[in-house]
Rosetta silent file (secondary structure, phi, psi, omega in degrees, C-alpha in Angstrom):
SEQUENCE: XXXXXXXXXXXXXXXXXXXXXXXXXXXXXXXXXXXXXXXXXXXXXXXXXXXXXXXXXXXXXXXXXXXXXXXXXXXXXXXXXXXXXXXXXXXXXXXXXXXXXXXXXXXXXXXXXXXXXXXXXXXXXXXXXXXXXXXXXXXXXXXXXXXXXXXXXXXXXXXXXXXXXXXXXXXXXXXXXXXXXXXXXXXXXXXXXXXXXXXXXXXXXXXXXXXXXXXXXXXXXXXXXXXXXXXXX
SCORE:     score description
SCORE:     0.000 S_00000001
   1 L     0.000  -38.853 -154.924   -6.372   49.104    5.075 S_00000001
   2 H   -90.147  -24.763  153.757   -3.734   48.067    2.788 S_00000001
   3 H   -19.073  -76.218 -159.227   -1.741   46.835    6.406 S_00000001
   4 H   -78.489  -13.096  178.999   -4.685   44.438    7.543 S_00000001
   5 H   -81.710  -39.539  172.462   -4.867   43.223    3.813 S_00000001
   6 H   -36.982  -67.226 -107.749   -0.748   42.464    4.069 S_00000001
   7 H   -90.893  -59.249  170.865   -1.626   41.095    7.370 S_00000001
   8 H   -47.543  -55.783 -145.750   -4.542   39.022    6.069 S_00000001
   9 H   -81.210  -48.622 -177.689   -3.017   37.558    2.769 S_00000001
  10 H   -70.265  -64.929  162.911    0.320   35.995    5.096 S_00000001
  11 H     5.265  -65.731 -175.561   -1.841   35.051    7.459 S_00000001
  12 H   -97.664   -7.699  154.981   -3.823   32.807    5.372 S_00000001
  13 H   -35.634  -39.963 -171.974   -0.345   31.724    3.345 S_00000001
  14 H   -79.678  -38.568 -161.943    1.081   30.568    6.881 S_00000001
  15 H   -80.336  -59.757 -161.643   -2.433   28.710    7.581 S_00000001
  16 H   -67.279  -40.170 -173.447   -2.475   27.198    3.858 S_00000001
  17 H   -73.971  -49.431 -177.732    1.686   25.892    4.010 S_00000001
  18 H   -52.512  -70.515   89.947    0.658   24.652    7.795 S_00000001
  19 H    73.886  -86.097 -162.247   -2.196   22.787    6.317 S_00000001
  20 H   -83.149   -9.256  147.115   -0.293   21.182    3.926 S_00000001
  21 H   -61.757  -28.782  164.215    2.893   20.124    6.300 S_00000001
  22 H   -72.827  -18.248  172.684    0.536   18.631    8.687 S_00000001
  23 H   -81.513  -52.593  176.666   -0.917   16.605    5.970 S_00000001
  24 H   -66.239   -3.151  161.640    2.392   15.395    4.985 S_00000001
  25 H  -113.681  -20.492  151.183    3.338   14.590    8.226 S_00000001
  26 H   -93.938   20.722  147.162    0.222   12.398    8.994 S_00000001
  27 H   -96.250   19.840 -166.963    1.208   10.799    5.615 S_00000001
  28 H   -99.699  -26.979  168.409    4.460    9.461    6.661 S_00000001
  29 H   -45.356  -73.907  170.704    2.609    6.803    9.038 S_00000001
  30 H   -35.222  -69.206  177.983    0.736    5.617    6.405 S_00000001
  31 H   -51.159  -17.094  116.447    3.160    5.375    3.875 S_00000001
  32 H   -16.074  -68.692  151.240    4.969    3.548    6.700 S_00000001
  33 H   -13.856  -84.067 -176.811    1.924    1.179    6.592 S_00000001
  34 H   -45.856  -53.863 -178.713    2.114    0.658    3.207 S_00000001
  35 H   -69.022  -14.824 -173.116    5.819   -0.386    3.336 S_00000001
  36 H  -119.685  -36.638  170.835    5.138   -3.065    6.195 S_00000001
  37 H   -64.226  -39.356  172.404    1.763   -4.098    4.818 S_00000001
  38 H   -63.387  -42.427 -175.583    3.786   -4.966    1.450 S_00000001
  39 H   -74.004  -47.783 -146.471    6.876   -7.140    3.030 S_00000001
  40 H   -90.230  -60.804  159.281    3.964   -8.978    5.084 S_00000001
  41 H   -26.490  -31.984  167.499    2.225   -9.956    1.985 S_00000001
  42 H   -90.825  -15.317  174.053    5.136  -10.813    0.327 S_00000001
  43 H   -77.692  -12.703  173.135    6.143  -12.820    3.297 S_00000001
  44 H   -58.119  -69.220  162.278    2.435  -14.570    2.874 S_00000001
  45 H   -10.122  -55.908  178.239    3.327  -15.327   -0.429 S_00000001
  46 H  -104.859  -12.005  178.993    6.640  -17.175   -0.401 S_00000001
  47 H   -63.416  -52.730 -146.548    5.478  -18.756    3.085 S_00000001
  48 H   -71.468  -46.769 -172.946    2.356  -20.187    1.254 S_00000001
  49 H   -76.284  -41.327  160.228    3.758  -21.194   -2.015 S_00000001
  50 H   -44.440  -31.777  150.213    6.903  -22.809   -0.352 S_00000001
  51 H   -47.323  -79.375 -139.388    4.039  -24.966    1.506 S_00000001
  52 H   -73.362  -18.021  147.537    2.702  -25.948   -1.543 S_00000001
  53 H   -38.621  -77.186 -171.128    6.353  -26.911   -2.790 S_00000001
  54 H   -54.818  -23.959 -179.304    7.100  -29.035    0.109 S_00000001
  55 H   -78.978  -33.586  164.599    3.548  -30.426   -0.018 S_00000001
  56 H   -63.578  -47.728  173.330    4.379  -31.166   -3.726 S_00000001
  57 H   -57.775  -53.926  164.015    7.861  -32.784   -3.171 S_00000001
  58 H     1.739  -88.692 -169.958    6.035  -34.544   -0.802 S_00000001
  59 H   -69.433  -32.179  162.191    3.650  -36.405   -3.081 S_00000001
  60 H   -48.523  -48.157  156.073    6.276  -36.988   -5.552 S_00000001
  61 H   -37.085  -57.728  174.191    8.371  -38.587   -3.204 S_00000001
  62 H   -77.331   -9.583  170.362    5.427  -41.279   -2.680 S_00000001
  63 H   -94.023   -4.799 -179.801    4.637  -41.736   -5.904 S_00000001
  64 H   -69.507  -60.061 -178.093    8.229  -42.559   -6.550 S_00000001
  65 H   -50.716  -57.818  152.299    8.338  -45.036   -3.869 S_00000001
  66 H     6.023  -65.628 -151.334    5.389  -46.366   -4.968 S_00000001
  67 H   -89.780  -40.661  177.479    6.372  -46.829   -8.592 S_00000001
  68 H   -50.903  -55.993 -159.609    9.902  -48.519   -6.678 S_00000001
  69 H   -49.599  -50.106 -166.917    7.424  -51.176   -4.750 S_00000001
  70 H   -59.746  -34.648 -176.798    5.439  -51.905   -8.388 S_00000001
  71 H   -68.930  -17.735 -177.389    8.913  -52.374  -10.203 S_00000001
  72 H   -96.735  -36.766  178.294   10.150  -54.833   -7.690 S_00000001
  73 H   -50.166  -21.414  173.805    6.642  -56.534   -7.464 S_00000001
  74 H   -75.176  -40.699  178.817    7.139  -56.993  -11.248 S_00000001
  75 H   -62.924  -45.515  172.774   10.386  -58.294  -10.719 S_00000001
  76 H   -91.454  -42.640  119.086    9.673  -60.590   -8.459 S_00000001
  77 L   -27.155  122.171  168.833    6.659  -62.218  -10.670 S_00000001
  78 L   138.160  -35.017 -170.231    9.047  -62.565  -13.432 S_00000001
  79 L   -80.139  -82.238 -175.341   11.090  -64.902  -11.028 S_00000001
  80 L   -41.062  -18.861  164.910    7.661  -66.818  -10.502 S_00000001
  81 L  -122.819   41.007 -177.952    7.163  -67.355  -14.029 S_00000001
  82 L   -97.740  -47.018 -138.101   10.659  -68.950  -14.856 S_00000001
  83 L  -115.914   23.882  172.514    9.173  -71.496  -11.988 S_00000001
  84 L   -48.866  158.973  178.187    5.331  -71.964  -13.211 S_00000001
  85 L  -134.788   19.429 -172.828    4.249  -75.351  -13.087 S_00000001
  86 L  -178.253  123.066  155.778    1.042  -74.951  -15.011 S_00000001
  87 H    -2.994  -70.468 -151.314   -0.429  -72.959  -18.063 S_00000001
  88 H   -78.150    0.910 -172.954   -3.280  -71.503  -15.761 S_00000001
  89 H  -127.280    8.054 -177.437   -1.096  -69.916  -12.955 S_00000001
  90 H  -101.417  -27.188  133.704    1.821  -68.743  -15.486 S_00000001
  91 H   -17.632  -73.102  149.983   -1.464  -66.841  -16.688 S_00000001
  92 H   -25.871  -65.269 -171.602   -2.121  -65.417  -13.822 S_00000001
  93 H   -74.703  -43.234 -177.050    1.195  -64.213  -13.062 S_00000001
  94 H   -71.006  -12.537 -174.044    1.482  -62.745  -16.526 S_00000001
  95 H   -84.028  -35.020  172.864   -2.144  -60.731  -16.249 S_00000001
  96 H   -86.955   31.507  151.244   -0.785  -59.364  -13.008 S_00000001
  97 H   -95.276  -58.959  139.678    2.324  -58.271  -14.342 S_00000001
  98 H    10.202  -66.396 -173.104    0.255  -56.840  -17.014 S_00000001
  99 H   -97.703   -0.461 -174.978   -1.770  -54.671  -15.185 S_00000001
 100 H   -87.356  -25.538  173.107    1.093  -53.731  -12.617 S_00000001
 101 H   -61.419  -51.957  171.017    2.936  -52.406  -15.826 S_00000001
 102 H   -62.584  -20.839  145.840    0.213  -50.399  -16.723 S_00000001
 103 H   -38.770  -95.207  140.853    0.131  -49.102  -13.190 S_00000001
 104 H    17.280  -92.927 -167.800    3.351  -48.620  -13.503 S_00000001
 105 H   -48.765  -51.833 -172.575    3.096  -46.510  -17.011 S_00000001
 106 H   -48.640  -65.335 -143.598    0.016  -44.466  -14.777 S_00000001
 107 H  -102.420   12.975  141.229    2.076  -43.095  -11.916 S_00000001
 108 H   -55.974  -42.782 -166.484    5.584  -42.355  -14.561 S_00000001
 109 H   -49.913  -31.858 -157.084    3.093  -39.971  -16.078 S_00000001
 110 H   -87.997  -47.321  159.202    2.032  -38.507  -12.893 S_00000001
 111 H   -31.694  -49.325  161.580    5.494  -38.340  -11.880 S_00000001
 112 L   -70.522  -29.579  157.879    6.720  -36.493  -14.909 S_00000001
 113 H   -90.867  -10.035  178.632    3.744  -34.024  -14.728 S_00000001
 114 H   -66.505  -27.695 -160.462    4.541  -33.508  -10.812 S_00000001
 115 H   -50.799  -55.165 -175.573    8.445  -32.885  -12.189 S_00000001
 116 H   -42.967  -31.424 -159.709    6.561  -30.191  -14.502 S_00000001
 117 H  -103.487   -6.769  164.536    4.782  -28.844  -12.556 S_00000001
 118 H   -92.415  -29.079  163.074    7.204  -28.211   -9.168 S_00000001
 119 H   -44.234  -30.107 -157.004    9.887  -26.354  -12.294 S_00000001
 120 H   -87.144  -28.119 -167.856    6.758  -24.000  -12.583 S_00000001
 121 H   -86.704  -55.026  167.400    5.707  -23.755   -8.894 S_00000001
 122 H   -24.353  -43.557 -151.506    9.922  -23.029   -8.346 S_00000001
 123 H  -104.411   -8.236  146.101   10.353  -20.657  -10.822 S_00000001
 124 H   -56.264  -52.863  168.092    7.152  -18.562   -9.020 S_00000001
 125 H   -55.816  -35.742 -179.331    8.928  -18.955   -5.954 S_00000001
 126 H   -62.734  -38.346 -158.959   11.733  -17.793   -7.373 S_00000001
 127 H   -86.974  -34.516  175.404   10.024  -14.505   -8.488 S_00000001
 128 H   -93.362    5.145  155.412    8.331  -14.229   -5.331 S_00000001
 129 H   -56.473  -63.573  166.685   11.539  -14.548   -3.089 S_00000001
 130 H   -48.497  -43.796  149.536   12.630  -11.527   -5.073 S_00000001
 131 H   -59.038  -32.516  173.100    9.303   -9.426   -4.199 S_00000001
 132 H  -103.165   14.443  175.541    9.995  -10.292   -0.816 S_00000001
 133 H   -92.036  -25.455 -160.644   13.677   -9.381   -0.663 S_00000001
 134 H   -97.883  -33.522  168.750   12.856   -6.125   -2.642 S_00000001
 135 H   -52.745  -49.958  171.528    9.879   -5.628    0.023 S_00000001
 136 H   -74.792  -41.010  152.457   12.321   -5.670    2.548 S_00000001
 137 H   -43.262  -95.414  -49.361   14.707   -3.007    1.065 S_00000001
 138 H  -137.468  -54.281 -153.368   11.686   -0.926    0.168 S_00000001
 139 H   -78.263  -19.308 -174.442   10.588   -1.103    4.009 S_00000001
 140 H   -83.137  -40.780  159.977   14.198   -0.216    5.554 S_00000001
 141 H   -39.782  -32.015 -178.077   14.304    2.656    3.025 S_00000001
 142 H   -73.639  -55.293 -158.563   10.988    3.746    4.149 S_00000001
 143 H   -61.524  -44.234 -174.876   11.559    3.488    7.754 S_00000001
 144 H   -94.760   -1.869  156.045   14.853    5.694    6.998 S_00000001
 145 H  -103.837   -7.845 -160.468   12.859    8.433    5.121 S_00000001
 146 H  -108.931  -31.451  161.779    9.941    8.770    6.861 S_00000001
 147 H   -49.378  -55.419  162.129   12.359    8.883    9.976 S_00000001
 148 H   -52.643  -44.819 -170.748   14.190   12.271    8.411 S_00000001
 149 H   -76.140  -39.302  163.891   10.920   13.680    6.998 S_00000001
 150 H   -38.833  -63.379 -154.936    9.025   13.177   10.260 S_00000001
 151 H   -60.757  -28.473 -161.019   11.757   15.039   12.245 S_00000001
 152 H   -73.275  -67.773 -178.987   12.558   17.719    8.968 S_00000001
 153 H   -18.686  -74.621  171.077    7.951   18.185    9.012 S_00000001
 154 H   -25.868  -52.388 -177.933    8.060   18.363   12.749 S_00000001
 155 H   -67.635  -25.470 -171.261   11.263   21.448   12.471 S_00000001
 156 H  -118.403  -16.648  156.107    9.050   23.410    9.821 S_00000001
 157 H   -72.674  -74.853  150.930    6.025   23.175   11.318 S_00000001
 158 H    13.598  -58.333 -169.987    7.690   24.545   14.684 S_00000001
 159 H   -84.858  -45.080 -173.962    9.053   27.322   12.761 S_00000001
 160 H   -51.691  -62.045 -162.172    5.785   28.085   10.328 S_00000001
 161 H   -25.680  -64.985  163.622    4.168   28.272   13.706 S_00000001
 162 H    -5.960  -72.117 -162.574    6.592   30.876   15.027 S_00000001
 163 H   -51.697  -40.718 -167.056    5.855   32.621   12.224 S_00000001
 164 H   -67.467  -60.471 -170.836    1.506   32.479   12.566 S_00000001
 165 H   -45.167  -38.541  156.836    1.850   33.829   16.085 S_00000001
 166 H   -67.558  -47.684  147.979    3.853   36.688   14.839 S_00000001
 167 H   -33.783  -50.763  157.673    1.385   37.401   12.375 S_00000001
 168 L   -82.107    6.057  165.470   -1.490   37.165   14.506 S_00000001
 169 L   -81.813   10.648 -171.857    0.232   39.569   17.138 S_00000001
 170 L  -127.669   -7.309 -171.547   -0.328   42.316   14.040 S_00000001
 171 L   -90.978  158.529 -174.959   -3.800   41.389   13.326 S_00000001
 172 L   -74.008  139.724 -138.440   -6.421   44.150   14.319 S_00000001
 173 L   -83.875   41.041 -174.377   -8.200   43.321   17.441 S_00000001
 174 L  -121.840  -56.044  171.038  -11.560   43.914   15.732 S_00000001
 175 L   -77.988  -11.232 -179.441  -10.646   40.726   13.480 S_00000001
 176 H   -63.804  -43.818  175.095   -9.185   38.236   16.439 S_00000001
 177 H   -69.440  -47.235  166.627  -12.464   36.745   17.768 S_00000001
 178 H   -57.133  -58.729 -166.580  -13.955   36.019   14.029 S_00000001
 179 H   -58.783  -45.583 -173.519  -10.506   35.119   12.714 S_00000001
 180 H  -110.983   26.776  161.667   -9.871   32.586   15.230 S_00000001
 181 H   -78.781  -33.798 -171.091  -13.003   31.332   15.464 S_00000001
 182 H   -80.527  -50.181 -158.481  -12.943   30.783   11.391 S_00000001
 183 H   -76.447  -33.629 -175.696   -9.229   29.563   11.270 S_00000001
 184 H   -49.193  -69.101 -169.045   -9.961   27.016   14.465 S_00000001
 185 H   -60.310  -47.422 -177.768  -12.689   25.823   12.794 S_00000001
 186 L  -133.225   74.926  133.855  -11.479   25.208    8.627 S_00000001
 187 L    60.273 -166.916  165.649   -7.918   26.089    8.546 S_00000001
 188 H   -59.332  -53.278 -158.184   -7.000   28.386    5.367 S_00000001
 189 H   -61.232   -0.633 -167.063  -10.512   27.868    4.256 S_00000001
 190 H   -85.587  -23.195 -160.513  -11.572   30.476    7.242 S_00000001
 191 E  -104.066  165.297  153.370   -9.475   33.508    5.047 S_00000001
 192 E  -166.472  103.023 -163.721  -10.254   33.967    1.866 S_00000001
 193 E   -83.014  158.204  177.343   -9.174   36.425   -1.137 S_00000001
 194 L   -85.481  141.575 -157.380  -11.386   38.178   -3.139 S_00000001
 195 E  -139.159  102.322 -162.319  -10.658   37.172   -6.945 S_00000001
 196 L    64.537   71.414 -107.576  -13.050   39.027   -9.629 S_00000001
 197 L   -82.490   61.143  147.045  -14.946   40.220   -6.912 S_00000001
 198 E  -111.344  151.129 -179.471  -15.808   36.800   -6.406 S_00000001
 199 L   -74.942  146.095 -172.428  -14.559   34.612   -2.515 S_00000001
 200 L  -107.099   24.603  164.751  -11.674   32.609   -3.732 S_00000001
 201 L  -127.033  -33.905  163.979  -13.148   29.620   -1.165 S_00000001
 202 L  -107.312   -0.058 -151.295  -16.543   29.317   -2.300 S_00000001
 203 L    33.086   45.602 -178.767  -16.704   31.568   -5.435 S_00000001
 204 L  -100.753   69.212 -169.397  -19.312   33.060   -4.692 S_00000001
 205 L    -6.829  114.712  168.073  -19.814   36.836   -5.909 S_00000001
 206 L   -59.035  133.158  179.234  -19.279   39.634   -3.497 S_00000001
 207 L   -92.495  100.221 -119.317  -21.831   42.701   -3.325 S_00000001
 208 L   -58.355   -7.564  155.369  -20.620   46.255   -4.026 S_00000001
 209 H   -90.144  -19.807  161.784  -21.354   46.914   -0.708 S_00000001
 210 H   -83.500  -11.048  156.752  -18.948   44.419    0.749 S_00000001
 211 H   -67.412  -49.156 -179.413  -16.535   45.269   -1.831 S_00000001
 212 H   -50.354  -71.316 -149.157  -17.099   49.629   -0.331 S_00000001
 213 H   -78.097    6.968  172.993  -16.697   47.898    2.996 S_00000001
 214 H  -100.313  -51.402 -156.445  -12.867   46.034    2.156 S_00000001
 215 H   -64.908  -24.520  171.133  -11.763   49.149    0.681 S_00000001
 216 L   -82.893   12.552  160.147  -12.190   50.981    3.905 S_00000001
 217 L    88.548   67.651  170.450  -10.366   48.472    5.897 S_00000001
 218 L  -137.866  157.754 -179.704  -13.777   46.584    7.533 S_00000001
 219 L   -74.856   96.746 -160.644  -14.163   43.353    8.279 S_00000001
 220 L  -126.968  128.045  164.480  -16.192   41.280    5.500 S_00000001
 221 E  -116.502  155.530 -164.792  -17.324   38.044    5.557 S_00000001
 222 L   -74.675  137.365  172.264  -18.490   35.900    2.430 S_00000001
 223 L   -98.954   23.108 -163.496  -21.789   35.458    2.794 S_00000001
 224 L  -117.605  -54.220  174.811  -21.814   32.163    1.142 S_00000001
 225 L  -129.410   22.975  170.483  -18.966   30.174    3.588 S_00000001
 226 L   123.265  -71.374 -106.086  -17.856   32.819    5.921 S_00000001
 227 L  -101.686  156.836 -158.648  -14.231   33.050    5.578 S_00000001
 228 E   -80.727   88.637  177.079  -12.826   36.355    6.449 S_00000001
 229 E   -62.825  123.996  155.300  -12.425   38.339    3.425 S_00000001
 230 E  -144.259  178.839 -179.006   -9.603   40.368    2.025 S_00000001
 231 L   -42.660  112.020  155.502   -8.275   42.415   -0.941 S_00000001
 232 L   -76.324  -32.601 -146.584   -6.387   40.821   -4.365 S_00000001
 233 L  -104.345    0.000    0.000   -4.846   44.144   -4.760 S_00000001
C-alpha cells in the first residue's frame, strides 16, 4: 500500500511540474507577441506624429510665405502713395495698407502659435522616438530569452517525461486504465491527495469507507471529481 501511495504522490508531482512547464512554454510565444505588438505601436506612434510634424511645418511654411507676399504688397503701396495724385486714391491706398497690416498682425499670431505648438508636438516626438528605440531593445532581448527558455522548457520537459514513464512502469496494473484515462483527460487534476480526509482537487469529504479502502492499498476515486485518490501519510 504504502508503495502505490509513493508511486501515486510522484506520479501526480511529475504530472503537476509537466503542467506547469508546458504552460510556460506556450507563454514564451505570447510574451513574444507582446514584445512585437509593442515596437509596432510604437512604430505607429512616431510614424503618425512625425506626419503631423511635417504636415505642421508644412502650414507654417505657407503662412510664412504668405505673410512675405502681404509685406511686399505693403511695400509696394507705400511706393504708390509717395506718387498719389489725389486725396481720394491716396485714401484708398492707405485703407488697403490698413487692412493688409492687420492681416498681416493675423497670420504673425498664427505663426507664433504654429512655432508653439510644433516645440510641443517635437518634444512628444522626442519622447516617443525613445519608446520606440526602447521597444526595440525590449523586442531583441525578448527574442534572445524566449529563444534560451524555449530550448531550456523543451530539455526539461524531455527529461520530466523520462521520468513519468518510469513512474508509470511501477504503477499497479489495476490503476493503469483509470489513471490514464483521468491523467489524459485533466492532467494533475486526475490524482489527487487526500488532506483531512477531504480530495485535495475538489475538497470534497471522503467516506470512512473509502478512507478503509486507501488503507488497504484499493483504488478510490473521489466521488465528487474523480481523480484517483491517495494517502497524505
Amino acid at each position: 500500500m504504502t508503495a502505490t501511495v509513493d508511486i501515486l504522490r510522484d506520479l501526480h508531482r511529475i504530472h503537476t511540474q509537466l503542467t506547469d512547464l508546458r504552460a510556460r512554454l506556450e507563454r514564451c510565444p505570447k510574451q513574444l507577441d507582446a514584445a512585437q505588438a509593442r515596437l509596432v505601436r510604437a512604430e505607429s506612434g512616431h510614424e503618425h506624429q512625425k506626419a503631423g510634424i511635417q504636415k505642421l511645418t508644412l502650414a507654417s511654411k505657407e503662412q510664412e510665405l504668405l505673410l512675405g507676399e502681404r509685406e511686399a504688397r505693403v511695400d509696394i503701396l507705400k511706393g504708390k502713395l509717395r506718387e498719389c495724385s489725389s486725396n481720394k486714391e491716396y485714401q484708398t491706398l492707405n485703407d488697403e495698407i490698413t487692412a493688409i497690416n492687420e492681416n498681416v498682425s493675423s497670420i504673425s499670431d498664427e505663426i507664433l502659435q504654429q512655432y508653439d505648438h510644433l516645440e510641443e508636438e517635437q518634444a512628444s516626438l522626442d519622447t516617443l522616438h525613445n519608446d520606440l528605440e526602447d521597444s526595440r531593445t525590449s523586442l531583441v532581448e525578448t527574442e534572445s530569452y524566449i529563444a534560451q527558455e524555449e530550448s531550456s522548457l523543451a530539455t526539461e520537459i524531455s527529461r520530466i517525461e523520462l521520468q513519468l514513464k518510469d513512474a508509470e512502469g511501477d504503477l499497479p496494473h489495476d490503476y493503469r486504465s483509470e489513471y490514464s484515462r483521468m491523467t489524459d483527460a485533466r492532467g494533475p487534476e486526475g490524482l489527487a491527495e487526500v488532506i483531512d480526509n477531504c480530495c485535495g482537487t475538489c475538497f470534497q469529504q471522503i467516506s470512512l469507507q473509502m478512507e478503509s479502502e486507501l488503507r488497504v492499498g484499493k483504488m478510490v476515486q473521489c466521488k465528487g471529481c474523480a481523480a484517483i485518490l491517495y494517502s497524505s501519510q
